[in-house]
N, CA, C and O of each residue as an XYZ file, in Angstrom:
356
protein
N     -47.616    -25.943     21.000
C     -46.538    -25.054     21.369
C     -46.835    -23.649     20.862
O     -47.712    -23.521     20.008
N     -46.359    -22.879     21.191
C     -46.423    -21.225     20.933
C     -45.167    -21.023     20.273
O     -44.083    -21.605     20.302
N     -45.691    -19.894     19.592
C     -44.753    -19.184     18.117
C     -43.789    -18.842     18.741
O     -42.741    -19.219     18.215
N     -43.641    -18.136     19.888
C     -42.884    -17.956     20.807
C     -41.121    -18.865     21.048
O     -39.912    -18.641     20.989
N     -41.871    -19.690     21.267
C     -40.971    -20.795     21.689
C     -39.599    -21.054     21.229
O     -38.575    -21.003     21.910
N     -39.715    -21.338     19.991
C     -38.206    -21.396     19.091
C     -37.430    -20.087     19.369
O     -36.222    -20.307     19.461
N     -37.701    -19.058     19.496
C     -37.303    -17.652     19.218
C     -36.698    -17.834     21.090
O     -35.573    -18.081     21.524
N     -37.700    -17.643     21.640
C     -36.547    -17.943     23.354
C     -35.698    -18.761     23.387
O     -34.536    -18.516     23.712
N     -36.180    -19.998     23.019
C     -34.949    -21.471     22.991
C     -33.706    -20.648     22.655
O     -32.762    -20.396     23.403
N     -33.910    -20.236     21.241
C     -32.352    -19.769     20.777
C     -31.300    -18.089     21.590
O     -30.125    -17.738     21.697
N     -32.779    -17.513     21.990
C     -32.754    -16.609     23.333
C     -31.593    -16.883     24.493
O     -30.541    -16.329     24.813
N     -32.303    -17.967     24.922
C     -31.681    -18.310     26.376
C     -30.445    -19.321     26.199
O     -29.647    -19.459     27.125
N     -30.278    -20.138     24.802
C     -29.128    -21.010     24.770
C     -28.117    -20.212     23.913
O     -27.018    -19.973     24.412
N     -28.344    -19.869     22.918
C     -27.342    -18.814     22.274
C     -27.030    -17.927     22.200
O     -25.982    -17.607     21.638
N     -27.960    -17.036     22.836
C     -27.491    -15.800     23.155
C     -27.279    -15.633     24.774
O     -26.095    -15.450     25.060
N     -27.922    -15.649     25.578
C     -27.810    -15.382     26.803
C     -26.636    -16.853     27.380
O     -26.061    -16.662     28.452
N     -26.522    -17.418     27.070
C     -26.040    -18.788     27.432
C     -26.524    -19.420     28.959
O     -25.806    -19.767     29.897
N     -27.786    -19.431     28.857
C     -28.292    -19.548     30.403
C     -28.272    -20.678     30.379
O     -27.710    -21.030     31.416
N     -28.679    -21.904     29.547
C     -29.550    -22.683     29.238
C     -28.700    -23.987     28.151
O     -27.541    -23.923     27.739
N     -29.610    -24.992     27.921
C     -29.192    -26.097     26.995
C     -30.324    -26.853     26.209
O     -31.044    -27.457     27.004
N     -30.646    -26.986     25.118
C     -31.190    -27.408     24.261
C     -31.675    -29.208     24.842
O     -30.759    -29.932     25.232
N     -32.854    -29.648     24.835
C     -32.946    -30.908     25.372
C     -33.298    -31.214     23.599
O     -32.254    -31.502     23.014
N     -33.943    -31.209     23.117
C     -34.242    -31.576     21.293
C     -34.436    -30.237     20.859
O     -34.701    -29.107     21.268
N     -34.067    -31.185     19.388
C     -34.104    -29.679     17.933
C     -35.798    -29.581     18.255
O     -36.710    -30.344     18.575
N     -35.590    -28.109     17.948
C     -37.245    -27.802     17.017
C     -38.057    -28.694     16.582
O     -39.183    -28.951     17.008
N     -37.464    -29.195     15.690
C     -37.883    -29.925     14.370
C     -38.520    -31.327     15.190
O     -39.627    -31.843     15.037
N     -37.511    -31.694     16.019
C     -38.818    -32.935     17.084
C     -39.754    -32.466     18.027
O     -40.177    -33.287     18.841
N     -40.229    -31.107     18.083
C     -41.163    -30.160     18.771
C     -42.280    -31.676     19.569
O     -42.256    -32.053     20.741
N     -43.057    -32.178     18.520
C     -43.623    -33.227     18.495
C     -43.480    -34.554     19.866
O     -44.108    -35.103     20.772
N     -42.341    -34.513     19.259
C     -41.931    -36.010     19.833
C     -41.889    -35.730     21.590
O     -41.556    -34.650     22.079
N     -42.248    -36.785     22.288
C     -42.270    -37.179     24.029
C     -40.496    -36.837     24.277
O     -39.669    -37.566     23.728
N     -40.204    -36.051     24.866
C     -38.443    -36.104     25.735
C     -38.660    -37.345     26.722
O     -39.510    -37.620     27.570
N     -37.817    -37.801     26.361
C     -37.419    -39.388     27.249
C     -36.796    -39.025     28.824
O     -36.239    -37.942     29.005
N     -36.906    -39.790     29.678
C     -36.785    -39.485     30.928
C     -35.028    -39.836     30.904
O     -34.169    -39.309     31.611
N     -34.828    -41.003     29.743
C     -33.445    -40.828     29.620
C     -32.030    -39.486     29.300
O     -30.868    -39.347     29.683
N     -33.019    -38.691     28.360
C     -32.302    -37.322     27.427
C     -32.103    -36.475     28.845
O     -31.113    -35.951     29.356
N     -33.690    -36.594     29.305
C     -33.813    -35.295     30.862
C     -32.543    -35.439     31.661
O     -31.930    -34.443     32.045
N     -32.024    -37.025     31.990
C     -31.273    -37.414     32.964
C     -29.843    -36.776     32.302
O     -28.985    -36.224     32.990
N     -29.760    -36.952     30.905
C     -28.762    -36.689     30.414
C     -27.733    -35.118     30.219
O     -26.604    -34.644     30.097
N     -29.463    -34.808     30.330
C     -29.099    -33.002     29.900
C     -28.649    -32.773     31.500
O     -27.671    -32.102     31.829
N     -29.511    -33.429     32.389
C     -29.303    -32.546     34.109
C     -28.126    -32.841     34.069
O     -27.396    -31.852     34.007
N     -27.473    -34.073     34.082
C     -25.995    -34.957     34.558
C     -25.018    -33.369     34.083
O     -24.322    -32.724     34.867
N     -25.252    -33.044     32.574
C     -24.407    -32.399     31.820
C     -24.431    -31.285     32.510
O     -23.358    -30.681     32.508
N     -25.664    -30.596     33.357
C     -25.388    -29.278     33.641
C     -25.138    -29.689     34.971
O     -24.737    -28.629     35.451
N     -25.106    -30.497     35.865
C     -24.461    -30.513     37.271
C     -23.170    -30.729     37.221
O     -22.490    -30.114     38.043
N     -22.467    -31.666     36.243
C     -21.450    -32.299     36.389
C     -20.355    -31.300     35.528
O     -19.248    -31.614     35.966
N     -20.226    -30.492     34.744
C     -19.720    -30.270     33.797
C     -19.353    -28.968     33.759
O     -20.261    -28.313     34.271
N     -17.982    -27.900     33.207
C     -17.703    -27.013     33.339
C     -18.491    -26.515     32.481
O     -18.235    -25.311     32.514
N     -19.924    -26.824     31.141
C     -20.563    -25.867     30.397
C     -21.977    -25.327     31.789
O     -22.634    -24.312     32.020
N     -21.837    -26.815     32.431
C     -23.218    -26.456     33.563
C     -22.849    -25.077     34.276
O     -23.612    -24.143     34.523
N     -21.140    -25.212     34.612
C     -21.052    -24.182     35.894
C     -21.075    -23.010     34.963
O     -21.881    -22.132     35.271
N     -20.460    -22.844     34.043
C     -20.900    -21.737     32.641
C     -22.221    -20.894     33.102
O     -22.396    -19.710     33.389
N     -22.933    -21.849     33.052
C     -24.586    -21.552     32.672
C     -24.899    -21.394     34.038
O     -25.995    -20.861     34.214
N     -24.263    -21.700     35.081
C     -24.827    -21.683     36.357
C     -24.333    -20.309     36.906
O     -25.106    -19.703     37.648
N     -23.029    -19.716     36.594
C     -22.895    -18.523     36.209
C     -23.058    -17.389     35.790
O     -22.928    -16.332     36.408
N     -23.357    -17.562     34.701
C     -24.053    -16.563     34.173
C     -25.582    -16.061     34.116
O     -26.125    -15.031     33.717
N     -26.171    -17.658     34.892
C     -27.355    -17.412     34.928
C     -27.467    -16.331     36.367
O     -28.377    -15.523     36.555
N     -26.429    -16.545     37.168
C     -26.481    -15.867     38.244
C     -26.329    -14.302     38.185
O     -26.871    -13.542     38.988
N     -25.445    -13.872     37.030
C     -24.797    -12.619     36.717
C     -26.299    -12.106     35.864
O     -26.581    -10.924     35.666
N     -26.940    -12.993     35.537
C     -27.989    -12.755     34.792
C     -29.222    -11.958     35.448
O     -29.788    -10.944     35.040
N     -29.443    -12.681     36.514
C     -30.421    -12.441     37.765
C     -30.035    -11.525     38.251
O     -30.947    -10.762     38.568
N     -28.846    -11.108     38.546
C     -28.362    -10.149     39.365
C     -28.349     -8.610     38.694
O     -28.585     -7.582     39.328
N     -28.064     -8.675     37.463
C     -28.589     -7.237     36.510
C     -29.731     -6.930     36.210
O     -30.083     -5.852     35.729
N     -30.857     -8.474     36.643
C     -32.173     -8.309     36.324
C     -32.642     -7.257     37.891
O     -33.505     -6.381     37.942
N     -31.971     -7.614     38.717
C     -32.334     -6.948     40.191
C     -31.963     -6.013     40.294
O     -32.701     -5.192     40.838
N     -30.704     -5.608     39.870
C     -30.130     -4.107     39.510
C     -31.552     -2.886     38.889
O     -31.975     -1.832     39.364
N     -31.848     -3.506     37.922
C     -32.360     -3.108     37.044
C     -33.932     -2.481     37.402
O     -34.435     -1.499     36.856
N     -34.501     -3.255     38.380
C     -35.745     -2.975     38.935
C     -35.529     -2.111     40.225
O     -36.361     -1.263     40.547
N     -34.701     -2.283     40.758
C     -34.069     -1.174     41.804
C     -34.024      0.424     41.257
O     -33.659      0.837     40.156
N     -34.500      1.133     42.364
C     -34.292      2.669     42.708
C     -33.279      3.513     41.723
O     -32.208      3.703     42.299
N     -33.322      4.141     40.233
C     -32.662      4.249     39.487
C     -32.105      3.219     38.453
O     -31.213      3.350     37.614
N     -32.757      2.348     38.711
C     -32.876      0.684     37.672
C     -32.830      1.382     36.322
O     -32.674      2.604     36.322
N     -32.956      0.704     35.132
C     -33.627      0.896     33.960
C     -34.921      0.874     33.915
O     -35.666      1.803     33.606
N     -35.387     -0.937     34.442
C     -36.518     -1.200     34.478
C     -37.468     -0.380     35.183
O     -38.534      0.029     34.724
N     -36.981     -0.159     36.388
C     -37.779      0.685     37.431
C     -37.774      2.127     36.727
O     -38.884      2.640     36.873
N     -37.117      2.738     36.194
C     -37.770      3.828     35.580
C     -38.172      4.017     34.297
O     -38.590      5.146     34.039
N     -38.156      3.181     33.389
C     -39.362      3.003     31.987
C     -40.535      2.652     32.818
O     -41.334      3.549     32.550
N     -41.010      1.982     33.543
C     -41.648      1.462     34.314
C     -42.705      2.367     34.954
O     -43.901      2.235     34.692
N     -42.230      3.294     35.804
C     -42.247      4.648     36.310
C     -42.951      5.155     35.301
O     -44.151      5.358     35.489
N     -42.386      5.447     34.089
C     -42.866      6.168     33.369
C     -43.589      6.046     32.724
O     -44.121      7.065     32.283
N     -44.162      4.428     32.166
C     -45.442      4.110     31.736
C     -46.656      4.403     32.425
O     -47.753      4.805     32.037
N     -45.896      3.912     34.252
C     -47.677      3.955     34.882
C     -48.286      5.508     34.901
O     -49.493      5.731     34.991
N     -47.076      6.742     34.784
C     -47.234      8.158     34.863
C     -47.546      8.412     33.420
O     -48.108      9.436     33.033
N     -47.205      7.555     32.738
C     -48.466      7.830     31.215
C     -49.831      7.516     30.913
O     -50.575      8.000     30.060
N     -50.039      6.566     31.815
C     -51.156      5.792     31.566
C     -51.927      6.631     32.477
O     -52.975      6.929     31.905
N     -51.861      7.207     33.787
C     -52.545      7.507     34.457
C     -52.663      9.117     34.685
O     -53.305      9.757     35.518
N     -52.080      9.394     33.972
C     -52.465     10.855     33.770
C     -53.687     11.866     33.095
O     -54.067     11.530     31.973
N     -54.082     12.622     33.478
C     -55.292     13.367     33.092
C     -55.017     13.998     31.453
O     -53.991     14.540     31.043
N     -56.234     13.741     30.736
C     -55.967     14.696     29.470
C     -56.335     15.631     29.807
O     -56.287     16.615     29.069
């Protein structure tokens, strides 16, 4: 696994609330059972935390598209790297 990893997990489930934890960290190791998988999907199809997350993941995407658009954020830091990088000394 990558160092990475723990630091998004808690990213995308506690802060962003996109998302749901299938095991702790701490069983990094261990095989996810085809039983837990079934368990976690059931929870996010069936369940008002799924439509939560199904929500916000949408509101999520949708500021991400904002954002790369014509006066975006993204689109103009963006802008302004490639006009740094490629400029003459």
């Amino acid at each position: 696994m990558h160092s990475d990893q723990p630091i998004n997990a808690v990213l995308i489930t506690d802060f962003l609330k996109v998302g749901v934890f299938v095991r702790e960290w701490a069983k990094k190791d261990e095989l996810v059972s085809s039983s837990v998988i079934e368990e976690v999907a059931k929870r996010l199809m069936k369940s008002e935390e799924g439509d939560e997350i199904r929500k916000k993941a949408e509101e999520l995407g949708c500021q991400v598209i904002m954002s790369t658009e014509k006066g975006g954020i993204t689109k103009m830091e963006w802008d302004s790297f490639i006009a740094h990088i490629t400029r003459e000394s």
